[in-house]
mmCIF file of the C-alpha atoms, coordinates in Angstrom:
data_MODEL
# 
_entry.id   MODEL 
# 
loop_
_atom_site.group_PDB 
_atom_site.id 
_atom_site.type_symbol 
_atom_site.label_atom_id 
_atom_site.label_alt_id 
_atom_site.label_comp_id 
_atom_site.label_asym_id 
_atom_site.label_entity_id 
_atom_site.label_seq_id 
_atom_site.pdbx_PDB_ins_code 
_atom_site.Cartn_x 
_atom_site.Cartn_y 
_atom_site.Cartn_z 
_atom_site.occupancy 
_atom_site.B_iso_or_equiv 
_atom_site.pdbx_formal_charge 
_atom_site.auth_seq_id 
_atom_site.auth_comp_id 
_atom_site.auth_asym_id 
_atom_site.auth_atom_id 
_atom_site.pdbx_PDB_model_num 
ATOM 1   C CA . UNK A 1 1   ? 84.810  -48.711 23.749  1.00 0.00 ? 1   UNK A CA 1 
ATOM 2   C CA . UNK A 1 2   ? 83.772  -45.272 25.233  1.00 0.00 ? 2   UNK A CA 1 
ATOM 3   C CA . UNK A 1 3   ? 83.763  -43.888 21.971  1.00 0.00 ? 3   UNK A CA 1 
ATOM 4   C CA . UNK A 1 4   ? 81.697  -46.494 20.689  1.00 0.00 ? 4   UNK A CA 1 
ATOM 5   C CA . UNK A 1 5   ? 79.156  -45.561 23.441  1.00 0.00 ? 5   UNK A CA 1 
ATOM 6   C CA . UNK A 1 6   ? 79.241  -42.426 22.830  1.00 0.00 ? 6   UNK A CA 1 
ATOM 7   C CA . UNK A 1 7   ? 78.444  -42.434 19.484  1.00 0.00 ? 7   UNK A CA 1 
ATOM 8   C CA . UNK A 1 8   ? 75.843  -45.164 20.200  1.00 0.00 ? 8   UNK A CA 1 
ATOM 9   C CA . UNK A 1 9   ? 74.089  -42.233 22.614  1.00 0.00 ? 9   UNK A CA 1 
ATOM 10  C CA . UNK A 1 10  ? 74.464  -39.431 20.198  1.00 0.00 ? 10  UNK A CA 1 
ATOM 11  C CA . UNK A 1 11  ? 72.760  -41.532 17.399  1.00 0.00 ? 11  UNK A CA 1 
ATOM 12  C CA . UNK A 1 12  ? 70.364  -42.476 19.922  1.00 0.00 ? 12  UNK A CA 1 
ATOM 13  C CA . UNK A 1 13  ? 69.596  -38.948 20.723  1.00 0.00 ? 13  UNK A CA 1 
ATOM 14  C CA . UNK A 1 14  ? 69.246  -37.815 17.327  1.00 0.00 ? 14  UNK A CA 1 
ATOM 15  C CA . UNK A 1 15  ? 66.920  -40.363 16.491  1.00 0.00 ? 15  UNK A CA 1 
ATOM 16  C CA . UNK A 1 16  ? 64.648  -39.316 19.834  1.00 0.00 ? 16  UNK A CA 1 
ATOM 17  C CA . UNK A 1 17  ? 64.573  -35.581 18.923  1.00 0.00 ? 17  UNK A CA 1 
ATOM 18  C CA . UNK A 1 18  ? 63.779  -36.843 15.173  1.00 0.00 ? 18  UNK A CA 1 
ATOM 19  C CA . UNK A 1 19  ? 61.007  -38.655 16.569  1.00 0.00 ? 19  UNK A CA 1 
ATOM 20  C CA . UNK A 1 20  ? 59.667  -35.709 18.900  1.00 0.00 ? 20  UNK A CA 1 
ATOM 21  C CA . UNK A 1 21  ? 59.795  -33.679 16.016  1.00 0.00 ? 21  UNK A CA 1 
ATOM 22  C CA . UNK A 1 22  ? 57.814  -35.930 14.081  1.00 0.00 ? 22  UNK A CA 1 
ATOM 23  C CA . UNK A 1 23  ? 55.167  -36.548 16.672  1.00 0.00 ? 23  UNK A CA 1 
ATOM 24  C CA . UNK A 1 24  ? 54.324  -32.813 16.820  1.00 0.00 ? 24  UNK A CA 1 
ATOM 25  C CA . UNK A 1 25  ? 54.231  -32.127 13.287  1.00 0.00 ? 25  UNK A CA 1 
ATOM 26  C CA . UNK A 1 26  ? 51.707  -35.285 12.972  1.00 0.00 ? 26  UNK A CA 1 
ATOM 27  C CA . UNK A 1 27  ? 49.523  -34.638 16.212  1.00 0.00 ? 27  UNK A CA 1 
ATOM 28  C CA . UNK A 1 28  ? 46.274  -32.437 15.853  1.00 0.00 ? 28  UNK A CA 1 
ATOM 29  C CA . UNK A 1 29  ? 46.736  -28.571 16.880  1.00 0.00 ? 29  UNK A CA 1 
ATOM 30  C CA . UNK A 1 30  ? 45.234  -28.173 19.761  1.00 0.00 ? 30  UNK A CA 1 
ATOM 31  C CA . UNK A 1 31  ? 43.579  -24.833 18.685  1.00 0.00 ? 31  UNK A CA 1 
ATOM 32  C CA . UNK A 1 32  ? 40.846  -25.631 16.234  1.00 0.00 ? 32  UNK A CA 1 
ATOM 33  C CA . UNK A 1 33  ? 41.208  -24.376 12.659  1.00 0.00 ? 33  UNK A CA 1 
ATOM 34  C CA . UNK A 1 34  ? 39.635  -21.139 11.641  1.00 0.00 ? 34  UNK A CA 1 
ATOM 35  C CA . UNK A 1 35  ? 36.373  -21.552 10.413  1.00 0.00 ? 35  UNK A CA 1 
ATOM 36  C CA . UNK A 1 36  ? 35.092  -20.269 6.915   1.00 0.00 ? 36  UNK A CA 1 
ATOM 37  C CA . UNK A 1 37  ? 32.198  -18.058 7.090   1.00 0.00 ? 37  UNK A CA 1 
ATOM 38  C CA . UNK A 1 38  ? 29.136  -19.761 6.397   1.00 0.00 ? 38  UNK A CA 1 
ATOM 39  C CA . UNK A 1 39  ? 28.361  -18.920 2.580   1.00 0.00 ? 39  UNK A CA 1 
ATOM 40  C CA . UNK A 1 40  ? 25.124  -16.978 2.827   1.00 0.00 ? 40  UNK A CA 1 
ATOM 41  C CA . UNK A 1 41  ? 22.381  -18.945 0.410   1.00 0.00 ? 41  UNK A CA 1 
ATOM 42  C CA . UNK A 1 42  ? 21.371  -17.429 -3.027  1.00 0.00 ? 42  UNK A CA 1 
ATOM 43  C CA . UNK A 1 43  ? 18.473  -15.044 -2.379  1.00 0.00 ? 43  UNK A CA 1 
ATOM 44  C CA . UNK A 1 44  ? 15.429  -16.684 -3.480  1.00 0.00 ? 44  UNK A CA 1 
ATOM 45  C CA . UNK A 1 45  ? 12.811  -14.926 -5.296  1.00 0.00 ? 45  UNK A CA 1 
ATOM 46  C CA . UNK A 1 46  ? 11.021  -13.124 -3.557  1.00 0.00 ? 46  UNK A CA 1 
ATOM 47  C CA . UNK A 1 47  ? 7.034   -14.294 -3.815  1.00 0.00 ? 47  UNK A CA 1 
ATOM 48  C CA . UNK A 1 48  ? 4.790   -11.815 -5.501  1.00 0.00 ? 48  UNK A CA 1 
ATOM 49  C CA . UNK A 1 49  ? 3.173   -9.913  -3.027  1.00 0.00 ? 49  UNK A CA 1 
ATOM 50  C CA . UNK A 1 50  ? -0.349  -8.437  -3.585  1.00 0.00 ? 50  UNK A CA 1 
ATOM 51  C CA . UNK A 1 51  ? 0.663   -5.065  -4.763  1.00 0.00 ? 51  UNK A CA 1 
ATOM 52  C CA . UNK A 1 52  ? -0.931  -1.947  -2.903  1.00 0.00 ? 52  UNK A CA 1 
ATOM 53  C CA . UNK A 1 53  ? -2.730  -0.726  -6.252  1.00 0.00 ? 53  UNK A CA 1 
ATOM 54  C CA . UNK A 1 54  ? -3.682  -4.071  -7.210  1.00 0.00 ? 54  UNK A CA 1 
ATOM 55  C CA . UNK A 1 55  ? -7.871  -4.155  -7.220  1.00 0.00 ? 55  UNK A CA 1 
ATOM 56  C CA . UNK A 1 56  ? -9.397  -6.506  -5.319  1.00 0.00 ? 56  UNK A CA 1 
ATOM 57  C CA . UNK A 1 57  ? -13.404 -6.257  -6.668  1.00 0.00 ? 57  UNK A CA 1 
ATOM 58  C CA . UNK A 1 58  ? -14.767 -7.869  -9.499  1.00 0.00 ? 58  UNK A CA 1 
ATOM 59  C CA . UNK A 1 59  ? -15.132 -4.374  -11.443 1.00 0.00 ? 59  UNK A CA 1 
ATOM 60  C CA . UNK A 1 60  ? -11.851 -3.165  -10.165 1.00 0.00 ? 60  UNK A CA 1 
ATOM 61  C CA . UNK A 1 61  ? -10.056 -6.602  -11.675 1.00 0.00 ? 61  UNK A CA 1 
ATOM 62  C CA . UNK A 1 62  ? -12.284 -6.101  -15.042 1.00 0.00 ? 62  UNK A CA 1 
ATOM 63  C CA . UNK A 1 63  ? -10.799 -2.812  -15.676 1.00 0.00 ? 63  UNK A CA 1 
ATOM 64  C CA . UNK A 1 64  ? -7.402  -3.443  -15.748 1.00 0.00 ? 64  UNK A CA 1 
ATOM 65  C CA . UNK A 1 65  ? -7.665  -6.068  -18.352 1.00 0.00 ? 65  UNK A CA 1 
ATOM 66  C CA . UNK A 1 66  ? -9.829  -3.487  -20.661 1.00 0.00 ? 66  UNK A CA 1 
ATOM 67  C CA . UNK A 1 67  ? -8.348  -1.538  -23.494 1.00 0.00 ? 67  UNK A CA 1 
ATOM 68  C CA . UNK A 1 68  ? -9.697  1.690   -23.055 1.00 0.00 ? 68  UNK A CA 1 
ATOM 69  C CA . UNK A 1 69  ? -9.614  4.278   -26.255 1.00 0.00 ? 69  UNK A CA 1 
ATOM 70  C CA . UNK A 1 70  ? -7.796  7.346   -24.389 1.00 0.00 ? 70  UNK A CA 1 
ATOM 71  C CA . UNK A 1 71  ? -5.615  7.772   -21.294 1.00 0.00 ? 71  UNK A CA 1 
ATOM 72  C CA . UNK A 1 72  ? -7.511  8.199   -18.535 1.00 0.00 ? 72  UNK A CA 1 
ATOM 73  C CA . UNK A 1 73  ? -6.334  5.649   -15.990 1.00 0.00 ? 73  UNK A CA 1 
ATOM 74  C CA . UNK A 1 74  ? -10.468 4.189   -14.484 1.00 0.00 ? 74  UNK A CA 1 
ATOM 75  C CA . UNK A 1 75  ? -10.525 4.221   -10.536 1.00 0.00 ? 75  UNK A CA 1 
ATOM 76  C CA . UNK A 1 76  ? -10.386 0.434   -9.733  1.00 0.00 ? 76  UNK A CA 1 
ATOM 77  C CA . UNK A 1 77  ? -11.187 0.476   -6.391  1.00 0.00 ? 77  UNK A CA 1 
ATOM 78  C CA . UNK A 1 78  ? -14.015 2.502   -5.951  1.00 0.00 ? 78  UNK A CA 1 
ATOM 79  C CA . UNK A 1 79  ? -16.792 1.367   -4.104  1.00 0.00 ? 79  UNK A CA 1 
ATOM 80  C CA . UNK A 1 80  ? -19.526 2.344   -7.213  1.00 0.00 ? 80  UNK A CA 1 
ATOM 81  C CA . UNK A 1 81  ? -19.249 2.462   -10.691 1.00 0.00 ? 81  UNK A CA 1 
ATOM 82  C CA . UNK A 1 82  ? -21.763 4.040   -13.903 1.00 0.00 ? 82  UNK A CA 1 
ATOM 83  C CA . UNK A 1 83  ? -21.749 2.639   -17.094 1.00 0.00 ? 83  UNK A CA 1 
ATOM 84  C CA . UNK A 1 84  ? -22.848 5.779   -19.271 1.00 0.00 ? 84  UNK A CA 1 
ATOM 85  C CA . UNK A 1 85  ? -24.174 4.770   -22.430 1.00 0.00 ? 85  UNK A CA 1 
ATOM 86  C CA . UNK A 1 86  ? -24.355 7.991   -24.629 1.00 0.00 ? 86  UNK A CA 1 
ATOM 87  C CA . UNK A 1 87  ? -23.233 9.332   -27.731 1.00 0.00 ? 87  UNK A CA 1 
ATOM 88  C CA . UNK A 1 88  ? -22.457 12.483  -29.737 1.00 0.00 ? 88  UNK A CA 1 
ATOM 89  C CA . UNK A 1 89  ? -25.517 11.796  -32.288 1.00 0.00 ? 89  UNK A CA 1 
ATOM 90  C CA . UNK A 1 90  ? -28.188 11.521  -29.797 1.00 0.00 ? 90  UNK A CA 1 
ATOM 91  C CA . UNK A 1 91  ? -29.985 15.055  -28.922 1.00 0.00 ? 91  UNK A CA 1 
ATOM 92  C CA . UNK A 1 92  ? -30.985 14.100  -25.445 1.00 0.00 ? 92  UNK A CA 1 
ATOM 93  C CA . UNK A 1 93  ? -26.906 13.289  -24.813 1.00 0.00 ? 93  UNK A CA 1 
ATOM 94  C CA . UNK A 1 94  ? -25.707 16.529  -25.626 1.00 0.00 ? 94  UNK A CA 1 
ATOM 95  C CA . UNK A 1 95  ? -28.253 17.956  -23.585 1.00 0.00 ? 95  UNK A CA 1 
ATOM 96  C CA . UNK A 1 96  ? -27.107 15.911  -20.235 1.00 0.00 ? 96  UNK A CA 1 
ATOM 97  C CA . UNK A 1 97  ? -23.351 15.677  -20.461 1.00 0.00 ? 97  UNK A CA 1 
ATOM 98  C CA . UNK A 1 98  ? -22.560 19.542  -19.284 1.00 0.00 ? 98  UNK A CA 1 
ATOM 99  C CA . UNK A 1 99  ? -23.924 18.774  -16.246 1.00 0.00 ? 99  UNK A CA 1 
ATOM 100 C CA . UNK A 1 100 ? -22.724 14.895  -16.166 1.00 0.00 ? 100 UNK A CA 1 
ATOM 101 C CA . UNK A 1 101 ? -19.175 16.464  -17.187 1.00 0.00 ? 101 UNK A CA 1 
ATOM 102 C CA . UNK A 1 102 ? -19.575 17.940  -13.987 1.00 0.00 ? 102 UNK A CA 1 
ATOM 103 C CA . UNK A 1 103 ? -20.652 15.603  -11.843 1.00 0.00 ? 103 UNK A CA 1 
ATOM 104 C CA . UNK A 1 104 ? -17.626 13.509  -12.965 1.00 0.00 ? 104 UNK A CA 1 
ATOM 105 C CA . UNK A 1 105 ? -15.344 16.269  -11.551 1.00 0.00 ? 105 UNK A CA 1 
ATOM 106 C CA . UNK A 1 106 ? -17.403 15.623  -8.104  1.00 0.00 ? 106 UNK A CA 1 
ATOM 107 C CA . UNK A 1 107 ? -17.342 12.059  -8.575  1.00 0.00 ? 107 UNK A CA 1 
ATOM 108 C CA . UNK A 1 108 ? -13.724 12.064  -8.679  1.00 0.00 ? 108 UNK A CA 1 
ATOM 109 C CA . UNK A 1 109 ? -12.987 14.018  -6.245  1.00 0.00 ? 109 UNK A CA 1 
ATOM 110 C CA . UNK A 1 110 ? -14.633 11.804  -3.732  1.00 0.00 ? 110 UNK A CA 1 
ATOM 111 C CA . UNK A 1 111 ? -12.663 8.320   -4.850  1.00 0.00 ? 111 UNK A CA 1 
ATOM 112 C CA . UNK A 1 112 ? -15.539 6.404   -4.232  1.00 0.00 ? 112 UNK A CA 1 
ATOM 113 C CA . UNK A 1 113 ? -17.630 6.492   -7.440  1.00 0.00 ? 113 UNK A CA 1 
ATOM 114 C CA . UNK A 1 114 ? -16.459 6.311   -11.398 1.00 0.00 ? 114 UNK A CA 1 
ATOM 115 C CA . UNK A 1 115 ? -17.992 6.577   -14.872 1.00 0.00 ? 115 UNK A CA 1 
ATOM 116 C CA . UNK A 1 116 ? -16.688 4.469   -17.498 1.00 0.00 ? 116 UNK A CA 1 
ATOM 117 C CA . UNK A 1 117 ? -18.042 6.337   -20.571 1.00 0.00 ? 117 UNK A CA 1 
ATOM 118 C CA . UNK A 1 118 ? -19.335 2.931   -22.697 1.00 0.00 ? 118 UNK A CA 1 
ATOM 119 C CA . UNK A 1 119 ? -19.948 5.419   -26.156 1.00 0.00 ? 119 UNK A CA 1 
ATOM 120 C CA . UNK A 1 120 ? -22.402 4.325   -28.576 1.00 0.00 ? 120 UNK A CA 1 
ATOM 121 C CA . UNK A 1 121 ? -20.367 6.275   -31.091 1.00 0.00 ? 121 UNK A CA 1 
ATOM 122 C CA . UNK A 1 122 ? -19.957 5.164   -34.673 1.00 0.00 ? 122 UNK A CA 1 
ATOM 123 C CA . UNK A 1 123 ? -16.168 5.509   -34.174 1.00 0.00 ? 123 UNK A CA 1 
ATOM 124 C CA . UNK A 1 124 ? -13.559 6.338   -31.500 1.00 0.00 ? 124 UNK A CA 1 
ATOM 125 C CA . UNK A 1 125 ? -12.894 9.177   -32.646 1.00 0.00 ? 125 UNK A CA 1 
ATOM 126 C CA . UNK A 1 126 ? -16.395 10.667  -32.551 1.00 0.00 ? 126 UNK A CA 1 
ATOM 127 C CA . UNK A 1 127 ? -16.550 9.548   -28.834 1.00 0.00 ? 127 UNK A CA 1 
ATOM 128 C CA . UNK A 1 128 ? -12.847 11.683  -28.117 1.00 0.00 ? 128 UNK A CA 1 
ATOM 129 C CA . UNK A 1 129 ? -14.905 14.466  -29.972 1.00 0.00 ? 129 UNK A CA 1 
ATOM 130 C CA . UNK A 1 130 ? -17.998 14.320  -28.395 1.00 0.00 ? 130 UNK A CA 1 
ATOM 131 C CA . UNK A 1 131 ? -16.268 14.237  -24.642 1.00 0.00 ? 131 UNK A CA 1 
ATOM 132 C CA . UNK A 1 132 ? -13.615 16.920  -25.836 1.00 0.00 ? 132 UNK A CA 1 
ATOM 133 C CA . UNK A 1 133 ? -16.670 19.557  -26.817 1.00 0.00 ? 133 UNK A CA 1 
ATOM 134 C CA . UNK A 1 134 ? -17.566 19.284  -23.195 1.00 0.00 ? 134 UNK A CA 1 
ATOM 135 C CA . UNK A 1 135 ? -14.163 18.788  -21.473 1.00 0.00 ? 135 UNK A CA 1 
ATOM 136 C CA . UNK A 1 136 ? -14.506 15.664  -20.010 1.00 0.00 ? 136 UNK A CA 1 
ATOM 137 C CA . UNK A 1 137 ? -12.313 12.754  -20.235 1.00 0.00 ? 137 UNK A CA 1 
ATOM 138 C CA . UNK A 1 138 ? -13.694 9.793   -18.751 1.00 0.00 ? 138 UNK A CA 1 
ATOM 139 C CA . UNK A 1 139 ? -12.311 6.534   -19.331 1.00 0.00 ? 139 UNK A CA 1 
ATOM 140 C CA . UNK A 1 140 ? -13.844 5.824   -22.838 1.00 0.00 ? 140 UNK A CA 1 
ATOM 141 C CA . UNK A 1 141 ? -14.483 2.029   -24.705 1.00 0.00 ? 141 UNK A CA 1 
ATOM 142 C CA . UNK A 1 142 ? -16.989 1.976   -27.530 1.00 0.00 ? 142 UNK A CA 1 
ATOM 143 C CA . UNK A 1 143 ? -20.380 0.160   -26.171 1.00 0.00 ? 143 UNK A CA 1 
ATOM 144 C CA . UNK A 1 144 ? -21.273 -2.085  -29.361 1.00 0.00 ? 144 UNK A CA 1 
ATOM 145 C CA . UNK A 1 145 ? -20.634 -4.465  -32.129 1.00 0.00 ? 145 UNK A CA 1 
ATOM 146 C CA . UNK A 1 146 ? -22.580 -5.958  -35.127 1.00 0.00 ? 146 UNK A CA 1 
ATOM 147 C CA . UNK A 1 147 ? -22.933 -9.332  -34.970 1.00 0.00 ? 147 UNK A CA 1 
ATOM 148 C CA . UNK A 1 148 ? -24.917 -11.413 -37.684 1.00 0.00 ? 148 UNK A CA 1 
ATOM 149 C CA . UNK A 1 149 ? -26.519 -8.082  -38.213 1.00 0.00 ? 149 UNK A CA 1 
ATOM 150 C CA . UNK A 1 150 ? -27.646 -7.369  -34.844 1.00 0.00 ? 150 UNK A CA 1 
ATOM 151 C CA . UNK A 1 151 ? -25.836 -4.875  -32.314 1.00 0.00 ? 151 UNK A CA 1 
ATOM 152 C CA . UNK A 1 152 ? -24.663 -6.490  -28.718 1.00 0.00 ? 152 UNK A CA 1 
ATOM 153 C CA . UNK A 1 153 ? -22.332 -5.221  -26.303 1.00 0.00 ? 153 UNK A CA 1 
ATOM 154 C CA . UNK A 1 154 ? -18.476 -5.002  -27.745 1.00 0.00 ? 154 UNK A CA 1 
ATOM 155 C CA . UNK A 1 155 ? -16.393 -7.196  -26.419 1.00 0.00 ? 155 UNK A CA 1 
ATOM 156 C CA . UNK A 1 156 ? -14.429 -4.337  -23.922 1.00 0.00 ? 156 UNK A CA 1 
ATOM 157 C CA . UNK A 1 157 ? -17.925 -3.751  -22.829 1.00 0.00 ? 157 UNK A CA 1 
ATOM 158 C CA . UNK A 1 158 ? -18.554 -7.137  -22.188 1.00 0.00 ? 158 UNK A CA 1 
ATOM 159 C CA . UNK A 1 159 ? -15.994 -7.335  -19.744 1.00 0.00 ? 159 UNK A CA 1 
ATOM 160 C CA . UNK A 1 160 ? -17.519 -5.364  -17.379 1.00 0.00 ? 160 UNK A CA 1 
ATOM 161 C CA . UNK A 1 161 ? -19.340 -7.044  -14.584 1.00 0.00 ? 161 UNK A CA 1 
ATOM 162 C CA . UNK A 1 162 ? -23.024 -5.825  -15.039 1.00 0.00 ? 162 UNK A CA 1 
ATOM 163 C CA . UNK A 1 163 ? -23.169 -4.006  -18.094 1.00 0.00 ? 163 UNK A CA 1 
ATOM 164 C CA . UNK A 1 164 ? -26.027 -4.946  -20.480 1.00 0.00 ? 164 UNK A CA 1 
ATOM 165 C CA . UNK A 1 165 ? -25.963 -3.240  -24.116 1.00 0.00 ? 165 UNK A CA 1 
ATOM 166 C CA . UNK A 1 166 ? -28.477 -1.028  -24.516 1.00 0.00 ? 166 UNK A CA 1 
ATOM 167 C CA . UNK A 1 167 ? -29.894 0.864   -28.002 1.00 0.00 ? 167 UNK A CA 1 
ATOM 168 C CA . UNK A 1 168 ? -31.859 3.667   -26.601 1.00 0.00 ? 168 UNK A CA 1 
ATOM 169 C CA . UNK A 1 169 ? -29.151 6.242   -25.327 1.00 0.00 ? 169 UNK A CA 1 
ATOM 170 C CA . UNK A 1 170 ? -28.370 8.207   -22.751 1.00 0.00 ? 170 UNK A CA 1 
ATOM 171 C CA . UNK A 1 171 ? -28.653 5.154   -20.831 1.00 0.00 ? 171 UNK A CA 1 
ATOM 172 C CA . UNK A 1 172 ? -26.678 4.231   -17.553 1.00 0.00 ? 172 UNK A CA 1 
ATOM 173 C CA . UNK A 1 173 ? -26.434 1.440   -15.182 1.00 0.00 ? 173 UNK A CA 1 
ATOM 174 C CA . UNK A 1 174 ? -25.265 1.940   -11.474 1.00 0.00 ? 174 UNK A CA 1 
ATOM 175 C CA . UNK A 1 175 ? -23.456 -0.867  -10.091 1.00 0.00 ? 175 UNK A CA 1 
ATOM 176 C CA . UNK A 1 176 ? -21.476 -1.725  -7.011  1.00 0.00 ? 176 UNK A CA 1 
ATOM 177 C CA . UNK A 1 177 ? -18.091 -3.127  -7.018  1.00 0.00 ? 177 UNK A CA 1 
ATOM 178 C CA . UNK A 1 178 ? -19.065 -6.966  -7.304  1.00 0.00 ? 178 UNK A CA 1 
ATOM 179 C CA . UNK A 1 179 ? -21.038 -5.744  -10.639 1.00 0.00 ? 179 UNK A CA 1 
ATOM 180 C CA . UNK A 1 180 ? -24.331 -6.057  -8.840  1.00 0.00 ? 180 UNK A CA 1 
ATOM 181 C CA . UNK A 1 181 ? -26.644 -3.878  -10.350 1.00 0.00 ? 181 UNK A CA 1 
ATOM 182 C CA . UNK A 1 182 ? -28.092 -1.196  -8.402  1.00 0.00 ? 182 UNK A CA 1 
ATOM 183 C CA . UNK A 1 183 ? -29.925 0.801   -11.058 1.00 0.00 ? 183 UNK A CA 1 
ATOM 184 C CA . UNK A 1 184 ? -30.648 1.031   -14.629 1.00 0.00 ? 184 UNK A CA 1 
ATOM 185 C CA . UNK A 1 185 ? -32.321 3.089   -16.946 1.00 0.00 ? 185 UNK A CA 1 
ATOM 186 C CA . UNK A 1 186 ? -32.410 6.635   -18.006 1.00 0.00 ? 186 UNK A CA 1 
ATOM 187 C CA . UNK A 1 187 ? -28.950 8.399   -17.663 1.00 0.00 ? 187 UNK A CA 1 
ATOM 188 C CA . UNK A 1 188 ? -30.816 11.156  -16.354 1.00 0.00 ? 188 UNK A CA 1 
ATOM 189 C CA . UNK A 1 189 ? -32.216 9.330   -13.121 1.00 0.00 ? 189 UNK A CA 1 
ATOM 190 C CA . UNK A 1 190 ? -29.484 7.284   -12.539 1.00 0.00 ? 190 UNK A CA 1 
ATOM 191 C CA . UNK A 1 191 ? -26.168 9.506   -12.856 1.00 0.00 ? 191 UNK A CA 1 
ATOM 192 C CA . UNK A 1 192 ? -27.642 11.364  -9.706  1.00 0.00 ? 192 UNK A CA 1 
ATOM 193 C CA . UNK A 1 193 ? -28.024 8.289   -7.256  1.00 0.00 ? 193 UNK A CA 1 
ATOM 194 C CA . UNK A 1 194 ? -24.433 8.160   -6.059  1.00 0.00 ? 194 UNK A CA 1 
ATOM 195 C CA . UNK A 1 195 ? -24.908 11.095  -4.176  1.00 0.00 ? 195 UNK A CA 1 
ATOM 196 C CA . UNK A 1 196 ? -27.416 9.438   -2.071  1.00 0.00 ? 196 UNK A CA 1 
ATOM 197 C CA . UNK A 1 197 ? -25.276 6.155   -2.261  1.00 0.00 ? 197 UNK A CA 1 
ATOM 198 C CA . UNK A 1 198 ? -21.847 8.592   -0.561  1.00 0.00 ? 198 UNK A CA 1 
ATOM 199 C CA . UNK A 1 199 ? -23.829 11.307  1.244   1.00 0.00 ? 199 UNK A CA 1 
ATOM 200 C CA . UNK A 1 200 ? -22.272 13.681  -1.141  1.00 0.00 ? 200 UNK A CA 1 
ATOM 201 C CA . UNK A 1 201 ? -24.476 16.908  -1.401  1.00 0.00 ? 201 UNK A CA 1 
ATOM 202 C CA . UNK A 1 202 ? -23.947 19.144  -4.287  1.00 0.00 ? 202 UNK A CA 1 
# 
């Protein structure tokens, strides 16, 4: 009988610390599971941002979408522009562009005007030769076209905000950076206004 009992209390036992095992494996850890890092999100793209160089004015925005016949990079954010209209044919031209050669150098220099050299050249490369016998290099499109036998502006030259063909050369028109005209006519009287327009003295 005592063994009996005893065997009764051993199984009895076992089956308790089976139990007490099992309860603990089963029950929640009281220490809370180590969290994964937060996976960072996929870098969107980023949204295009006005770039620093990017022009803002009407004639700045016209020349970068202009095809110009040599490498001279146009300033697009200066605050005037001249549309020379000249040519290595006409006797008056060759005459003025020494001294507009060098008032390009000023003009330059001071970032706030440029000449776009519109050339009423037969060819492109007659306008590279006609600026190369003066060493200049302005930025350079051709000024016309024939159309239905009549010559208008080209269609580079038509891009530019304010420009109006003209067949009498050395012609320029002086025009602020919305395109608004300021002056046109005779290179001659023209070229020499954006001193007065900067306060530049020669």
């Amino acid at each position: 009988m005592k063994k009996h009992l005893l065997h009764t209390a051993v199984a009895c036992l076992s089956l308790l610390g089976i139990a007490t095992l099992y309860a603990q494996d089963s029950a929640p850890s009281a220490e809370p599971a180590a969290q994964k890092p937060a996976k960072k999100g996929k870098k969107g793209k980023k949204g295009k941002k006005a770039k620093k160089d990017e022009p803002t004015s009407a004639v700045g925005k016209a020349l970068t979408t202009i095809k110009f016949i040599n490498d001279t990079k146009p300033n697009t954010k200066a605050d005037f522009y001249i549309y020379l209209q000249s040519a290595g044919w006409c006797g008056p031209c060759n005459q003025e562009m020494p001294d507009v050669a060098k008032q390009y150098e000023a003009m330059k220099a001071t970032g706030k005007v440029e000449i776009i050299f519109t050339s009423a050249d037969k060819n492109e490369q007659d306008a590279l030769d006609f600026m190369a016998k003066y060493g200049t290099s302005m930025p350079c499109i051709i000024s016309y076209q024939e159309v239905d036998r009549k010559y208008v502006a080209s269609d580079e030259a038509a891009k530019l905000p304010g420009f109006t063909y003209s067949k009498p050369v050395p012609h320029a028109t002086l025009v602020d950076s919305s395109g608004k005209v300021i002056k046109d006519g005779h290179a001659l009287h023209v070229i020499p206004c954006w001193r007065d327009l900067t306060g530049i003295k020669e």
